[in-house]
N, C-alpha and C positions, 0 to 999 in steps of 0.2 A: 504494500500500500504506500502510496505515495502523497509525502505531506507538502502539499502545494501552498507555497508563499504568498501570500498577497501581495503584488509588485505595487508599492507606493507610490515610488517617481523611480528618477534616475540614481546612480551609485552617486554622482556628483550630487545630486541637491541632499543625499542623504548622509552621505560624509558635511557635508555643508552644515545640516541640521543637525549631527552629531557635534562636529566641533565648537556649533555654538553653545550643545548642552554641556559641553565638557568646561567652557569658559564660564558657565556660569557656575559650574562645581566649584572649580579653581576658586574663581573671585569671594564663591560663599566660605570656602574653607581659609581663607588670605583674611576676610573681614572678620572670621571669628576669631585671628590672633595665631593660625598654626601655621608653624614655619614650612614653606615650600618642601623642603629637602626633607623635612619627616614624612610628607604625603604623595607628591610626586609620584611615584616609582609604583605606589599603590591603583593609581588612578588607572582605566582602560586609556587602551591607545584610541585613536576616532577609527579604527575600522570594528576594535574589537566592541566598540559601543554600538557603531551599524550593528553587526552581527545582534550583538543582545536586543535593539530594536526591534529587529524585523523578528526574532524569536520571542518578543511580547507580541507582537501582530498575531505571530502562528497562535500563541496560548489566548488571547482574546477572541482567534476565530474557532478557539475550540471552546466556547464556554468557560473560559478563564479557568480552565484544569490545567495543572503543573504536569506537566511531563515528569514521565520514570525516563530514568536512563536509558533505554533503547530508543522510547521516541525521542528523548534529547540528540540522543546524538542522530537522528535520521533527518529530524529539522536540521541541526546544525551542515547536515552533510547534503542536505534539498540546498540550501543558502547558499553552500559553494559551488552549486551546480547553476543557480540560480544568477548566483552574481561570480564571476568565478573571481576576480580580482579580488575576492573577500579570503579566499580559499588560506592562504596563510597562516591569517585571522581567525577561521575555523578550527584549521589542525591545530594552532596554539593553545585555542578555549574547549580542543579536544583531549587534550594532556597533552602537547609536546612540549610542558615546560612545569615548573613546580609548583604547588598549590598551597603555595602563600595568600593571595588574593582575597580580603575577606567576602569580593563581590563573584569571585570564582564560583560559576553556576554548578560547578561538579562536585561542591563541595556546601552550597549557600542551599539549593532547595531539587536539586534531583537527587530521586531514590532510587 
């Protein structure tokens, strides 16, 4: 079965719409006083926030039910078929890298 994306807009207006949610994180966590260099590193990069986007789209078109682990990762793996420039971005928030991340979905809310 196949978990089809709802295609928004383009990868450009959606990195665009990411980067400006990512600025407004930045600026909110800068005006409550926390030094850049504690939080930075923690923050998604703007493709990996696309990705997390479009995988709230998929969980909203499914009656806002959380994914288990296999549908997680089947969306996540519809996304890079879907947009493949995100593909990186996918394998990364697939585990190719350590799960420090307190926003890391593989660890925040799939079972």
């Amino acid at each position: 079965m196949t978990e089809a994306i709802p295609r928004r807009a383009s990868l450009e207006v959606l990195r665009a719409e990411a980067a400006d949610e990512l600025a407004v994180l930045i600026q909110e966590r800068l005006l409550g006083g926390e030094d850049p260099w504690d939080f930075m590193e923690d923050l998604p990069s703007v493709d990996e926030l696309v990705v997390y986007l479009l995988r709230a789209d998929n969980i909203a078109a499914n009656d806002g039910v959380r994914p288990n682990a296999a549908r997680h990762y089947r969306v996540l793996r519809q996304i890079a078929l879907e947009y493949p420039q995100l593909t990186p971005a996918v394998w990364k928030l697939l585990g190719d890298g350590p799960k420090y991340r307190r926003w890391d979905a593989s660890i925040a809310d799939a079972s």
